[in-house]
C-alpha positions as CSV (number, residue, x, y, z in Angstrom):
1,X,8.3,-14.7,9.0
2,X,8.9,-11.7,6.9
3,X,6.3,-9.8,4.7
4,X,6.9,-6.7,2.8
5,X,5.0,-3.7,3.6
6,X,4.3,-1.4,1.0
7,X,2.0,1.6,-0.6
8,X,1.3,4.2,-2.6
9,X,2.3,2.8,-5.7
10,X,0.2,5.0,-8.1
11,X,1.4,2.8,-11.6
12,X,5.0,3.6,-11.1
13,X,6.5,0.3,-12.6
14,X,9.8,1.2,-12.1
15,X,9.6,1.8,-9.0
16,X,7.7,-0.6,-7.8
17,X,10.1,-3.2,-9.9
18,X,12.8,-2.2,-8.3
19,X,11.3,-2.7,-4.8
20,X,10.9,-6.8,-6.0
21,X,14.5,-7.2,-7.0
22,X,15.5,-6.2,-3.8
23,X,13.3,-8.5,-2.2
24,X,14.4,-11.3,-4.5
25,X,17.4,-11.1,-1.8
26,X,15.3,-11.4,1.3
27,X,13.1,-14.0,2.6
28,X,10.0,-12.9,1.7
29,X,7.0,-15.0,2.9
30,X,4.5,-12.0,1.9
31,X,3.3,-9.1,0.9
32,X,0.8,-6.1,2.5
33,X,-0.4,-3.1,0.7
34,X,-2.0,-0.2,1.8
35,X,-3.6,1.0,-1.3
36,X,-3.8,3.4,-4.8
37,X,-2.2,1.3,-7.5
38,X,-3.2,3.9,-9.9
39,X,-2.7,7.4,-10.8
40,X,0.0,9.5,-11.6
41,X,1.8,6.8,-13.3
42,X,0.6,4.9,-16.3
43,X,1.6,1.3,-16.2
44,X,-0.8,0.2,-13.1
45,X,-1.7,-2.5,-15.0
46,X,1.5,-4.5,-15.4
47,X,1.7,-3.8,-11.3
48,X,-1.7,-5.5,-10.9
49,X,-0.5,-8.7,-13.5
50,X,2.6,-9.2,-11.1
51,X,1.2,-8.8,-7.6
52,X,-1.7,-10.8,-8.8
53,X,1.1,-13.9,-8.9
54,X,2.7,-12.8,-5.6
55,X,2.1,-15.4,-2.8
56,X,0.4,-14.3,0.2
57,X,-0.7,-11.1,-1.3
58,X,-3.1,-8.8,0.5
59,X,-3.8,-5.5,0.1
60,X,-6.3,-2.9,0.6
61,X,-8.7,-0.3,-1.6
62,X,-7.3,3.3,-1.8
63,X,-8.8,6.2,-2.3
64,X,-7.4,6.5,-6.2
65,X,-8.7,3.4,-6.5
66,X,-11.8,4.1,-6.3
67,X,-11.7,7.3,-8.3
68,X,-10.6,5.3,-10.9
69,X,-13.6,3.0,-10.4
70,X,-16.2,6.0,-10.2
71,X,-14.4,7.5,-13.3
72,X,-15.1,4.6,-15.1
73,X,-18.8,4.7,-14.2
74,X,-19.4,7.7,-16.0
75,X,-17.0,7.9,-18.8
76,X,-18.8,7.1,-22.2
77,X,-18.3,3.2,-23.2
78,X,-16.1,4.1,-26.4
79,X,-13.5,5.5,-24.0
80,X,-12.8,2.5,-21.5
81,X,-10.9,-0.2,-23.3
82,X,-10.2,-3.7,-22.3
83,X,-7.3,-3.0,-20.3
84,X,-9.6,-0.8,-17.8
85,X,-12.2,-3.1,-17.2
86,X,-10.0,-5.9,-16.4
87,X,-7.9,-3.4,-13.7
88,X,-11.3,-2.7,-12.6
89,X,-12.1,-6.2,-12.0
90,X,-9.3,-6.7,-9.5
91,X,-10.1,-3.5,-7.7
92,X,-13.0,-4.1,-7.2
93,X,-11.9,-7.3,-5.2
94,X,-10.1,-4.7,-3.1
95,X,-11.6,-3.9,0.8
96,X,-11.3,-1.1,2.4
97,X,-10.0,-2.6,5.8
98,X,-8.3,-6.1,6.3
99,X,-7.8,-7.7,10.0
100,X,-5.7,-10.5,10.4
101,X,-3.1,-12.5,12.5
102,X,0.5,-13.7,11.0
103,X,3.2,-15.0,13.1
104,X,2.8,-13.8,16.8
105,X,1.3,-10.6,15.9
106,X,-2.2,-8.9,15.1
107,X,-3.0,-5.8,12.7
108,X,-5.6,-3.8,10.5
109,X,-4.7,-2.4,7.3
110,X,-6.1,0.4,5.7
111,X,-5.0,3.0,3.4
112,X,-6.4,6.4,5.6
113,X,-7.5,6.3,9.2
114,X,-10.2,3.8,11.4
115,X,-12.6,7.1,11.0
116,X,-12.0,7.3,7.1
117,X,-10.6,4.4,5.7
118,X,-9.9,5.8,2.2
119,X,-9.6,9.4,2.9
120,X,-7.8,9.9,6.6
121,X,-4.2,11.4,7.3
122,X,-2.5,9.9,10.3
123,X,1.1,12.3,10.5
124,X,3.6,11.5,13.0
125,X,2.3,14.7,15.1
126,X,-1.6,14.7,14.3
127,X,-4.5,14.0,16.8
128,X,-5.7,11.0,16.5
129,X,-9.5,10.8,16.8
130,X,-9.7,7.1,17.7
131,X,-10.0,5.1,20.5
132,X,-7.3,2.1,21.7
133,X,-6.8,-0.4,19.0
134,X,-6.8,-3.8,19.7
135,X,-4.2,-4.8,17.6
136,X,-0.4,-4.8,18.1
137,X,-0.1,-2.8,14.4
138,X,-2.0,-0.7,12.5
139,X,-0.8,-0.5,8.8
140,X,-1.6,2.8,6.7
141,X,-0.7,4.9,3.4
142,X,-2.1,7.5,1.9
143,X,0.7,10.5,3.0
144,X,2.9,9.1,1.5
145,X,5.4,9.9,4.8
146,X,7.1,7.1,6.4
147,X,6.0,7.2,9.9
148,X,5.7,4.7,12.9
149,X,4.2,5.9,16.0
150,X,2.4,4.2,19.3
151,X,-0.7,4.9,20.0
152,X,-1.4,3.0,23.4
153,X,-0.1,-0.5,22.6
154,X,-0.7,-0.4,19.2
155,X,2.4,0.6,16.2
156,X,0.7,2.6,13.4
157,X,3.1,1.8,10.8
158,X,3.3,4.4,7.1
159,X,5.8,2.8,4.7
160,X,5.8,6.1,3.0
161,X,5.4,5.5,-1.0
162,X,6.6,3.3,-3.2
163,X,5.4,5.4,-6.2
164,X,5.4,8.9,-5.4
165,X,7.1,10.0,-1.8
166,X,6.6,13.1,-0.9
167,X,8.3,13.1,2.6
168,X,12.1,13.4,1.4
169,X,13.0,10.1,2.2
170,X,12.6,8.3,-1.3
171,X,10.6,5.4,-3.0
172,X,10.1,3.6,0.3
173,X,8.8,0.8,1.7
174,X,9.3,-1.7,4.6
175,X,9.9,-5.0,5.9
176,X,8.2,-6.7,8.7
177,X,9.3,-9.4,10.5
178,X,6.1,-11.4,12.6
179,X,8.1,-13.2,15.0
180,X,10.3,-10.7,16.1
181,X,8.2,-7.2,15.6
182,X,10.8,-5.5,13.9
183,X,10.5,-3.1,11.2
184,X,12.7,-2.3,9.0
185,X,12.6,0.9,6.4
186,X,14.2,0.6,2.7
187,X,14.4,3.0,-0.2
188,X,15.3,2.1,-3.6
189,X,16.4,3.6,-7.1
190,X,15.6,3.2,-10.5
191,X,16.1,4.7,-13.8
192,X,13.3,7.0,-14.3
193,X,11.4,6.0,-17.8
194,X,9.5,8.7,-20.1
195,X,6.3,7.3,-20.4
């Protein structure tokens, strides 16, 4: 039972459609993401019409998310087209924090940290200001480092970014098996597009 564990997206298309042809080879079941579809890139909208079709989708709010949801709040209405307030529509159906079970394992999902779901850093070699978790993963963004480390039973799991990495190790992202516990990292290439 394999889903693909991704993040950091921030509307890079290519990327991100590069990452899905590679998993056209693998036996996907699903798909987790830790949040910011947008930013930095500008074609976060064709990301959101294909992950909106994905099976077993679930994903989280980032913290660029909801920038771009307060920026639309106070930009005049001649400046927000159509195209905005449909993207806004799906993130808005965005939480902050998802807990689940799949296969023989339990986890939370966030983009940040349990203290500051859209805004903590969890590095490989910060303190962590949180209790035990009582899950067997923890899955997080927002670095944009691959990282997984244990923190009493409990694997908190970065795929790095998808969209923007900014840890050396390329437009990453991981797969996770949920019978087994394995986790695997990938990188992947693209042409890069002036857009």
């Amino acid at each position: 039972m394999k889903y693909a564990l991704f993040s950091d997206v921030h509307g890079n298309f290519a990327a991100f459609e590069a990452m899905m042809s590679k998993l056209a080879h693998e036996s996907i079941e699903g798909y987790l993401y830790c949040g910011d579809l947008t930013s930095y890139h500008y074609q976060t909208t064709k990301i959101a019409e294909v992950i909106k079709g994905l099976p077993n989708f679930y994903a989280v709010l980032g913290n660029n998310d909801q920038f771009f949801l307060d920026t639309l709040n106070v930009q005049a209405e001649q400046h927000i087209t159509k195209e905005d307030i449909e993207l806004a529509e799906f993130i808005k159906t965005l939480p902050e924090i998802i807990t689940m079970e799949i296969g023989n394992f339990n986890f939370s999902m966030l983009h940040g940290s349990p203290s500051s779901p859209l805004f903590g850093r969890i590095y490989l070699d910060s303190p962590l200001d949180i209790g035990p978790l009582p899950y067997d993963f923890l899955f997080v963004g927002h670095t944009h480092c691959q990282m997984t480390r244990l923190h009493a039973n409990c694997r908190i799991v970065n795929p790095g970014s998808l969209g923007q990495p900014r840890d050396g190790k390329g437009f990453s992202y991981c797969i996770v098996d949920f019978i087994t516990g394995d986790i695997e990292y990938y990188t992947t290439s693209f042409k890069h597009h002036a857009f």
